[in-house]
Structures are given as C-alpha cells and as structure tokens.
C-alpha positions as a Markdown table, in Angstrom:
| # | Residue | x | y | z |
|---|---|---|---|---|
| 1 | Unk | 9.5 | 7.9 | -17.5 |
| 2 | Unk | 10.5 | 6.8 | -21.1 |
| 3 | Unk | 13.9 | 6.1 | -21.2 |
| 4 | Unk | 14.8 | 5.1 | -25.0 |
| 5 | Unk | 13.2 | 2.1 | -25.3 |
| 6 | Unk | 13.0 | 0.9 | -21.7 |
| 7 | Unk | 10.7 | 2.3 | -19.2 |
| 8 | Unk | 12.3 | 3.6 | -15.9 |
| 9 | Unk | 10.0 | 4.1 | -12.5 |
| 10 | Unk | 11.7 | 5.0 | -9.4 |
| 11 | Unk | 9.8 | 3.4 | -6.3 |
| 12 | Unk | 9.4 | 3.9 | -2.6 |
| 13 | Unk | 9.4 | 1.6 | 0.4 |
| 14 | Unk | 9.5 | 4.4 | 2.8 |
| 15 | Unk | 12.2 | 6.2 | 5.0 |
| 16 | Unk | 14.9 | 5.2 | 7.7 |
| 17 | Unk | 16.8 | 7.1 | 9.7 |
| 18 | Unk | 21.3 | 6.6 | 9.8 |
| 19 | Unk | 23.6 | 8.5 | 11.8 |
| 20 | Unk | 24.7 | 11.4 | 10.0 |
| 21 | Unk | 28.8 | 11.2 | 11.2 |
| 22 | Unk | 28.5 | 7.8 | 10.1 |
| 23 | Unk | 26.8 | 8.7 | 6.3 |
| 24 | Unk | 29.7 | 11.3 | 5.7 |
| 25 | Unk | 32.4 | 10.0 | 7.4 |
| 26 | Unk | 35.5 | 12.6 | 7.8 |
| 27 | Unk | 33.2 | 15.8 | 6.2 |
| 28 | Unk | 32.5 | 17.8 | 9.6 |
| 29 | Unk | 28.7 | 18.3 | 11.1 |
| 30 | Unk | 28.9 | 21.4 | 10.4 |
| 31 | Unk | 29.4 | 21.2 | 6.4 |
| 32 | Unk | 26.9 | 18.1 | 5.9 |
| 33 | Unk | 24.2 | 18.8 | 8.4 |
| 34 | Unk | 23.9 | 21.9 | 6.1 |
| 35 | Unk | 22.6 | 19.8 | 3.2 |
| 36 | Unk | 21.2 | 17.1 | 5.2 |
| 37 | Unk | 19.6 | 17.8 | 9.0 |
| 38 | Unk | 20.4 | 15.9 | 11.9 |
| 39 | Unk | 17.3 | 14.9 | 14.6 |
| 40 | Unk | 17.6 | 14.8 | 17.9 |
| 41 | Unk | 19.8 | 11.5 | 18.1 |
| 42 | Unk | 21.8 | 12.7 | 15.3 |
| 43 | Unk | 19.9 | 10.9 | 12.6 |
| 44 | Unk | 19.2 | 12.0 | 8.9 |
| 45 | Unk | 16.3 | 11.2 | 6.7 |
| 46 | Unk | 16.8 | 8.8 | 4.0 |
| 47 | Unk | 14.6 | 7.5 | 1.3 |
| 48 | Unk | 14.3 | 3.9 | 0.0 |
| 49 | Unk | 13.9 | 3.8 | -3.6 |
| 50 | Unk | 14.3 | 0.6 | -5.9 |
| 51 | Unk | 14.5 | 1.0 | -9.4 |
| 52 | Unk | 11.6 | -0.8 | -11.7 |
| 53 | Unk | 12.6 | -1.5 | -15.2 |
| 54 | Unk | 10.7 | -2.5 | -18.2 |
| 55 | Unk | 12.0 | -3.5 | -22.1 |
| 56 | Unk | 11.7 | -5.7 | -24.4 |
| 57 | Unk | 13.7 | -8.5 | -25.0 |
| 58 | Unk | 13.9 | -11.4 | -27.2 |
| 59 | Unk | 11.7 | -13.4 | -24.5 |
| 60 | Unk | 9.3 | -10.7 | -24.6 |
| 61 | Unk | 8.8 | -7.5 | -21.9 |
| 62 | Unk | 10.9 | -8.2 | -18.9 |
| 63 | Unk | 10.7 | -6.4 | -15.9 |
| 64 | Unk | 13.2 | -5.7 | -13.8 |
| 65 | Unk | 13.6 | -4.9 | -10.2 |
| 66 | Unk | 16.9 | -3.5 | -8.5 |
| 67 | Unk | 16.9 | -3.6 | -5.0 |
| 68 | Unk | 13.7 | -3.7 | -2.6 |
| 69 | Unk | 13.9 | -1.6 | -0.1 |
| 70 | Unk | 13.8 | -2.6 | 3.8 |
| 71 | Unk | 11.1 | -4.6 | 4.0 |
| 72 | Unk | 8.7 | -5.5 | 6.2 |
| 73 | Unk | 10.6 | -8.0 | 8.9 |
| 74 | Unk | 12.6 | -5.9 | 11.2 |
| 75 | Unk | 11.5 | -5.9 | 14.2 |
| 76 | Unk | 10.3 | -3.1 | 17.1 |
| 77 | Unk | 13.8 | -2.6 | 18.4 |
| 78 | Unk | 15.0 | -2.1 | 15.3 |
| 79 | Unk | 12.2 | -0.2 | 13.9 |
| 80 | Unk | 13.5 | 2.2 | 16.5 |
| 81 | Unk | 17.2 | 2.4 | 16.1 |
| 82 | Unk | 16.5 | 3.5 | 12.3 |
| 83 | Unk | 13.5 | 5.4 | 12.5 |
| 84 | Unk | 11.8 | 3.1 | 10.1 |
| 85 | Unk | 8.6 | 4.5 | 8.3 |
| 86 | Unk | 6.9 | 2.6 | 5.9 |
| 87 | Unk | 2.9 | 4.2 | 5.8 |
| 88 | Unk | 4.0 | 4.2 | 2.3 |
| 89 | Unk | 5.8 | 1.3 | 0.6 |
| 90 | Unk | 7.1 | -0.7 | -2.2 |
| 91 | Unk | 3.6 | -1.9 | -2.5 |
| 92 | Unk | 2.0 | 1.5 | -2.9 |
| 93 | Unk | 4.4 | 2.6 | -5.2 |
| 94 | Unk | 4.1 | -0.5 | -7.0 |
| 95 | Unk | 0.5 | -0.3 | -7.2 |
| 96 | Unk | 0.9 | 3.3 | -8.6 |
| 97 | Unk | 3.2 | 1.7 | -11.0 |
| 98 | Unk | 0.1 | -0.9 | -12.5 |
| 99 | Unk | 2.9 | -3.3 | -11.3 |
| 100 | Unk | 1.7 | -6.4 | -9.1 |
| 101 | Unk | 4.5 | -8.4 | -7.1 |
| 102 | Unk | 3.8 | -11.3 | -9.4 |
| 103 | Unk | 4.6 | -9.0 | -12.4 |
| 104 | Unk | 8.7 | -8.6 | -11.4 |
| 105 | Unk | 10.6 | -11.5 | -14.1 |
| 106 | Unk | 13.9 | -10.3 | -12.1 |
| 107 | Unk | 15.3 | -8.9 | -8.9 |
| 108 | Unk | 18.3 | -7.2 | -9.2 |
| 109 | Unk | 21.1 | -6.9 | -6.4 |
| 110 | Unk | 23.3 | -3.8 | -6.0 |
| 111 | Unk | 24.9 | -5.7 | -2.7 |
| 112 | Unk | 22.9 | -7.4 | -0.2 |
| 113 | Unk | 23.3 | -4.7 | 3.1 |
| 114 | Unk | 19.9 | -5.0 | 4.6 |
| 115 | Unk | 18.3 | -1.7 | 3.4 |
| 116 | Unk | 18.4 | -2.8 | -0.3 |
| 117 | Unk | 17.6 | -6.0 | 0.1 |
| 118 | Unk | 15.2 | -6.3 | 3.1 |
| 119 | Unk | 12.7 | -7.1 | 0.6 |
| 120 | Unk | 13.9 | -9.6 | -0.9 |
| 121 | Unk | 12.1 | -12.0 | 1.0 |
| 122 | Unk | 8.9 | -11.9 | 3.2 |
| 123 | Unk | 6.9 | -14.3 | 5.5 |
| 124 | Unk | 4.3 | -16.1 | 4.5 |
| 125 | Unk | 0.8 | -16.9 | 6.5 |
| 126 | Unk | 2.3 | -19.7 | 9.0 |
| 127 | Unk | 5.3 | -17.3 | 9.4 |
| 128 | Unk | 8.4 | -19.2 | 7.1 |
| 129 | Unk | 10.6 | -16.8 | 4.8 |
| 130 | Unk | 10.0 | -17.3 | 1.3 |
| 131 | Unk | 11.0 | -15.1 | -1.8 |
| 132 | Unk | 8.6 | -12.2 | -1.8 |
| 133 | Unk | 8.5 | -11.5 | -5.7 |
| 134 | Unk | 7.3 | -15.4 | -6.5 |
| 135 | Unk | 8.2 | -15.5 | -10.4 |
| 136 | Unk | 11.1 | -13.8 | -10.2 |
| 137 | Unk | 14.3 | -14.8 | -10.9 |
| 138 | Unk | 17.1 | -13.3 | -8.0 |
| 139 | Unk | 20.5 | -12.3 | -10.2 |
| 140 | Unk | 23.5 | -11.4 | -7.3 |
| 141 | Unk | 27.1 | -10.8 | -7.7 |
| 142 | Unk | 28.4 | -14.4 | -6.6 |
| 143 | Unk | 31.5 | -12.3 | -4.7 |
| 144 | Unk | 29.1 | -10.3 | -2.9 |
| 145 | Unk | 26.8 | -13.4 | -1.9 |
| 146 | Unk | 30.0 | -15.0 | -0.4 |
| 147 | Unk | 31.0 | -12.0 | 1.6 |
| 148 | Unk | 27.7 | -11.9 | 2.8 |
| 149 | Unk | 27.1 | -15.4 | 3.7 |
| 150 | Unk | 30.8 | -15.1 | 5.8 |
| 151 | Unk | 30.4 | -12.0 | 7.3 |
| 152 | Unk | 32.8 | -10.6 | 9.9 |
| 153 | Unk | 32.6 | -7.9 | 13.1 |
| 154 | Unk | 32.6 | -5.1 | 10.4 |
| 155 | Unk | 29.6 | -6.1 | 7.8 |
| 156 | Unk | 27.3 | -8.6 | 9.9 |
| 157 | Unk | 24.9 | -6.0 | 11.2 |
| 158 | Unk | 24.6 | -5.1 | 7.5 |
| 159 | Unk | 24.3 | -8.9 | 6.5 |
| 160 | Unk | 21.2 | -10.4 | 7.5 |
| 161 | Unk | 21.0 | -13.8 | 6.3 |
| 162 | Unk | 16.8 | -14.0 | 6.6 |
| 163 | Unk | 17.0 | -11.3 | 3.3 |
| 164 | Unk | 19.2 | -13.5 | 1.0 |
| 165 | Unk | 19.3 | -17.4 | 2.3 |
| 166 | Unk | 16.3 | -18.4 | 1.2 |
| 167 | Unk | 16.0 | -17.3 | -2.2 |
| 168 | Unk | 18.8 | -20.0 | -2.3 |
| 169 | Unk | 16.8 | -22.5 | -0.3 |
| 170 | Unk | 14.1 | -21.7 | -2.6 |
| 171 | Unk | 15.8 | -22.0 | -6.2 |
| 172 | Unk | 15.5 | -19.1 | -7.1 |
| 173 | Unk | 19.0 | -17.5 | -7.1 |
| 174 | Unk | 21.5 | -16.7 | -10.3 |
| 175 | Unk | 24.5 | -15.9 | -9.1 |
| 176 | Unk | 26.8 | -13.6 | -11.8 |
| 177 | Unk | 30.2 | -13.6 | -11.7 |
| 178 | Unk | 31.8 | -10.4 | -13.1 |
| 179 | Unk | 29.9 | -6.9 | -15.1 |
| 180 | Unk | 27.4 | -8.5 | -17.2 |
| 181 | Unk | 24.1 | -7.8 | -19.5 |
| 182 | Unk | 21.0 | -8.7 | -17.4 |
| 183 | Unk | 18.6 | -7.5 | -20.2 |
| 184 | Unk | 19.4 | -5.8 | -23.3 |
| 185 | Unk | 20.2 | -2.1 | -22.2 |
| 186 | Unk | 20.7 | -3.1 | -18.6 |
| 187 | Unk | 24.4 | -3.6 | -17.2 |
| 188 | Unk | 26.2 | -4.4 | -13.6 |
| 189 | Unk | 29.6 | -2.8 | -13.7 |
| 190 | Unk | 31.6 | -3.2 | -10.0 |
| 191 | Unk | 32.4 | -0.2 | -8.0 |
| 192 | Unk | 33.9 | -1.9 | -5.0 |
| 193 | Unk | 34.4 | 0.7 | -2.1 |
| 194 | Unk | 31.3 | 0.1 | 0.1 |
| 195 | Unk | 31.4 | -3.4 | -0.1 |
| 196 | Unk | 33.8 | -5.2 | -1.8 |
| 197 | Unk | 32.0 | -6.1 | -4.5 |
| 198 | Unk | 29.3 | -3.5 | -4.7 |
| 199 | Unk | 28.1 | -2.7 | -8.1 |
| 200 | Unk | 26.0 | 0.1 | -9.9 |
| 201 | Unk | 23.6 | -0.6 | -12.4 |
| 202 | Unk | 24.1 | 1.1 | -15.8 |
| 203 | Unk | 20.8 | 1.8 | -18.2 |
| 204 | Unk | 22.0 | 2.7 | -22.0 |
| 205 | Unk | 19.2 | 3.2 | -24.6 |
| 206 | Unk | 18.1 | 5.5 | -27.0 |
| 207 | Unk | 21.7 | 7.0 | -26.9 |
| 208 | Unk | 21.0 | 8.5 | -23.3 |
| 209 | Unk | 22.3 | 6.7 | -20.3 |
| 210 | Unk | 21.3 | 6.2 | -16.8 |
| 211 | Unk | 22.7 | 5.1 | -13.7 |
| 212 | Unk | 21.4 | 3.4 | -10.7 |
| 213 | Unk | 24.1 | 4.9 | -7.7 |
| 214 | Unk | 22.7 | 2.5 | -5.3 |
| 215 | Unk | 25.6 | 3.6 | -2.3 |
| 216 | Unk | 28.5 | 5.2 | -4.4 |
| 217 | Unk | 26.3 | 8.3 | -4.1 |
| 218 | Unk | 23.1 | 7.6 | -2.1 |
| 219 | Unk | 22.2 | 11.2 | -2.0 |
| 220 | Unk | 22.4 | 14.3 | -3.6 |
| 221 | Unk | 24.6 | 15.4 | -0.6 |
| 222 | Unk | 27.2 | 13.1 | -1.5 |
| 223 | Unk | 27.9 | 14.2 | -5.1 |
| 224 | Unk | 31.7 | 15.5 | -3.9 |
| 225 | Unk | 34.3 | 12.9 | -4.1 |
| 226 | Unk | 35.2 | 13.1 | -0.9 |
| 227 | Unk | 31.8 | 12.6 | 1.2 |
| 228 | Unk | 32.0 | 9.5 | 1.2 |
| 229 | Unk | 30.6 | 7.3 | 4.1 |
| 230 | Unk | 32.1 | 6.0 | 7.2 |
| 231 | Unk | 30.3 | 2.7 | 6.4 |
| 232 | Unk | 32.2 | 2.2 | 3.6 |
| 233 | Unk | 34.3 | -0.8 | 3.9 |
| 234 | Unk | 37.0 | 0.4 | 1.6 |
| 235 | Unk | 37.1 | 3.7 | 1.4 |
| 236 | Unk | 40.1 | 4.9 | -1.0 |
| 237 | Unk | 38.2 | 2.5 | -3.4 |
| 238 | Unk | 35.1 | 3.9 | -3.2 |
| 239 | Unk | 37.1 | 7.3 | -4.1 |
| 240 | Unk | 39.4 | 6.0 | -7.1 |
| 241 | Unk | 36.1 | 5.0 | -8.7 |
| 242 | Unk | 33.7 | 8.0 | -7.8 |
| 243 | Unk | 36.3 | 10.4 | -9.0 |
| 244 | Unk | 36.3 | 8.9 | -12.5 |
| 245 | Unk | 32.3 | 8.1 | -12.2 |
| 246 | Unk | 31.5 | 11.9 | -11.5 |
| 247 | Unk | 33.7 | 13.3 | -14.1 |
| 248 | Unk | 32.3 | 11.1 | -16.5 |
| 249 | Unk | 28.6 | 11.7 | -15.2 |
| 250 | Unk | 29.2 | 15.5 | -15.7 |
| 251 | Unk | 30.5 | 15.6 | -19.4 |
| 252 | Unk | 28.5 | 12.5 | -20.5 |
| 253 | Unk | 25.1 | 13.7 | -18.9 |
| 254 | Unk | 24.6 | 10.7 | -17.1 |
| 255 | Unk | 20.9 | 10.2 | -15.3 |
| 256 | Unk | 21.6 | 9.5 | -11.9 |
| 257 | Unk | 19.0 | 7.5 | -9.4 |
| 258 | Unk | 19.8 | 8.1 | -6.1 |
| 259 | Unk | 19.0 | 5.1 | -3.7 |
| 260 | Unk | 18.6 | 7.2 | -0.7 |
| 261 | Unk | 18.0 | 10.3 | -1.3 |
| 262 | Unk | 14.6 | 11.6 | 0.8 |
| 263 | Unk | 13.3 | 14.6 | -1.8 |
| 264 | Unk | 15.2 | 13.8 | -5.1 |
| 265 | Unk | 14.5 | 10.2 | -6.8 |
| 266 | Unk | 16.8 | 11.4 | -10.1 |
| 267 | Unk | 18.4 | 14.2 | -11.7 |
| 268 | Unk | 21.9 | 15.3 | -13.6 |
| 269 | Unk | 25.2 | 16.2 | -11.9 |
| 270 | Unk | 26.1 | 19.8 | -13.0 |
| 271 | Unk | 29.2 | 21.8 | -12.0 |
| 272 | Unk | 30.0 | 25.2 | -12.2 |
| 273 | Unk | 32.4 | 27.3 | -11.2 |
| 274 | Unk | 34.4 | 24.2 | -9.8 |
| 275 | Unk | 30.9 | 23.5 | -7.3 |
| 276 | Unk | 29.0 | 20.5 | -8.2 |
| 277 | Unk | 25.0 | 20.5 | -7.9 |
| 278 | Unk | 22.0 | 18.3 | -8.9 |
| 279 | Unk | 19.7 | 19.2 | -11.4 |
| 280 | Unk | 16.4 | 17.6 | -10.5 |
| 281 | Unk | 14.3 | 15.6 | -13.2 |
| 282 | Unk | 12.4 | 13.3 | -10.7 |
C-alpha cells in the first residue's frame, strides 16, 4: 500500500502455534479463547508477518526489512512443539512483492526472540550459517544484542544465537544505541516490557502514521491494556507503555501492523462505548 511517500507491504513466512495461557497471561481461557481458539494441546494460531518498506532517501530507494519471520532452521522437534507451517513463506510473499532477497538494503530488528528473527540468517549449500539477505545491512538495538548474547533461565529458549551471531561474524551488523531514524520516515522508539529493550517501529509520512506493534500487541486480541503476555519479561512495563500507546493510537489514527496476528496484517484501533475493536484495512 502507499503510505505518503513510502511504500508499506506486510509479508508472510507462515504460521506457528504458542500456548494460549502463556500469550495472555492472567486474562482467563474463557475470555481469550473467545477471540483466539485453542487446539487440542492448547495452542493458538499465529501469523508471521515482517514488514517491507520502500522510500526514497538521499542514497536513492532504500528498502527496508523489519523482522523475518521464523525461518527455515528449526528443526523436526521443534517444528512440532510450535506447529510450524511454512507451505507459504517470506519468499512467496516476497516474490509477490517483485522483491528478491538480494533487493533488502536493510534488516530491521524489533528484538531478536527467535520468531522475528529466525530469518535473519540461513544455511548455505555445505551447511554454514551466513546472513540470508546478502546486501543488507543488519541495524539492532545494541541493549537488546547484549541481553541476547547473555541470556539467562528466563529468555534463552527465546535467544537462539545461530539467528544473530553471525551477521556479527559476517560484518554485517550496526548496532544502534537509543530511538533513532533508520531512513527518513522510519523510527525505533523503545517500548521495553517484553524484552528489556524491545522496540516498535514508527512510519510517519504524508502526515499519516503507522506503527509496526511487533509484541506490544501481536494481535488484534491483545488490543486491551491488560492482555498482555505471560512471556513478557517485564510486565508492568509493557503496561505503563501500552496504556499511553493505545490512547494515543485511538485519537491519533495510528496504522497498526500486527506481527502475529493470523487473519489481520493491519488496521485502526477504534473504541466505542468504552470497548476497543480493530478496524481492518489489510
């Protein structure tokens, strides 16, 4: 879609499967499996959708990339556990998109959990891990690299260090250290709350803005406040800073992207009556 002056494509690398207590935390079964249905072990449907965006810049059209999906290097066991399905994926949509792989200038990080950036890196033909986007340049919050690369009991399932080391061993890393302009348009801001240093991506142009959620609200379903997820490292944070986020997406009209929604790639927040819904636009 034309966004302003930037074009905005919402992509797809497939569908996983997480447990549904642990994606809405404290809100009972019985109020979220209402908006989002549980399988048989418990599991909900989630989409994986990365963000592609295109402008113009003073070094000519950049195209940007935030987050990659899953990938394609998990293996069967895990495959399992999350349900993995990727008969479609960030190369079909891609593809659709008259994007090649060669095409992306920059990959953008919301945080490094494994199911944004599982595709960061791929193997190649005699099996080593190399960057899978090979003319890109890798931008990540340095804070969230070094939580990552030291992870604890808590995060390390999250962390796997085959999706981030080597676009370090391989030069191709920029590490950023606070909310900064990646292209002209395109801004980090830090939300904190899921990780510690997980950020949102904010897309201004044309007097309209847009916002890449990434996991402050990964789904429609988690537009209240208060659903928040029981992955969330810090919790109260990730509520200080939705509460304000919502409000503001409400009266300001914000676009949002939602990361991991399974129907709905983007819409508007609308509330009435006190009850918040999605309007759908993608």
């Amino acid at each position: 879609m034309q966004f302003g002056d930037l074009t905005l494509t919402p992509l797809w690398d497939g569908s996983f499967r997480l447990d549904g207590g642990a994606m809405f935390g404290v809100v009972p079964k019985p109020l979220w499996e209402k908006r989002a249905p549980a399988d048989a072990r418990n599991r909900i449907r989630l989409g994986l959708r990365p963000l592609l965006v295109k402008g113009d810049t003073v070094q000519g059209e950049r195209t940007v990339l935030i987050d990659a999906g899953i990938g394609a290097k998990m293996d069967a066991k895990s495959v399992d556990i999350y349900a993995i399905d990727r008969s479609r994926s960030l190369d079909d949509s891609l593809a659709d998109a008259g994007v090649s792989r060669d095409d992306i200038d920059i990959v953008l990080a919301t945080h490094l959990h494994f199911d944004h950036a599982g595709g960061f890196t791929a193997r190649d033909a005699s099996g080593v891990l190399v960057p899978a986007f090979p003319c890109a340049r890798y931008i990540v919050r340095t804070a969230e690299w070094d939580d990552a690369a030291h992870a604890h009991e808590r995060n390390r399932a999250s962390y796997l260090k085959e999706n981030f080391v080597p676009l370090a061993d391989a030069g191709v890393l920029d590490l950023v250290a606070g909310d900064e302009e990646i292209i002209p348009g395109v801004r980090v801001v830090r939300t904190g709350g899921h990780t510690k240093h997980h950020q949102i991506v904010v897309i201004e142009s044309g007097g309209e803005t847009a916002v890449f959620a990434a996991d402050l609200v990964p789904t429609t379903a988690h537009v209240d406040e208060a659903w928040i997820m029981g992955y969330d490292l810090y919790p109260m944070e990730t509520l200080e800073f939705k509460r304000t986020f919502v409000r503001e997406a409400i009266e300001r009209e914000y676009l949002i992207f939602f990361e991991h929604d399974p129907e709905m790639a983007a819409g508007y927040i609308r509330e009435v009556n006190g009850r918040k819904h999605v309007e759908r636009v993608l």
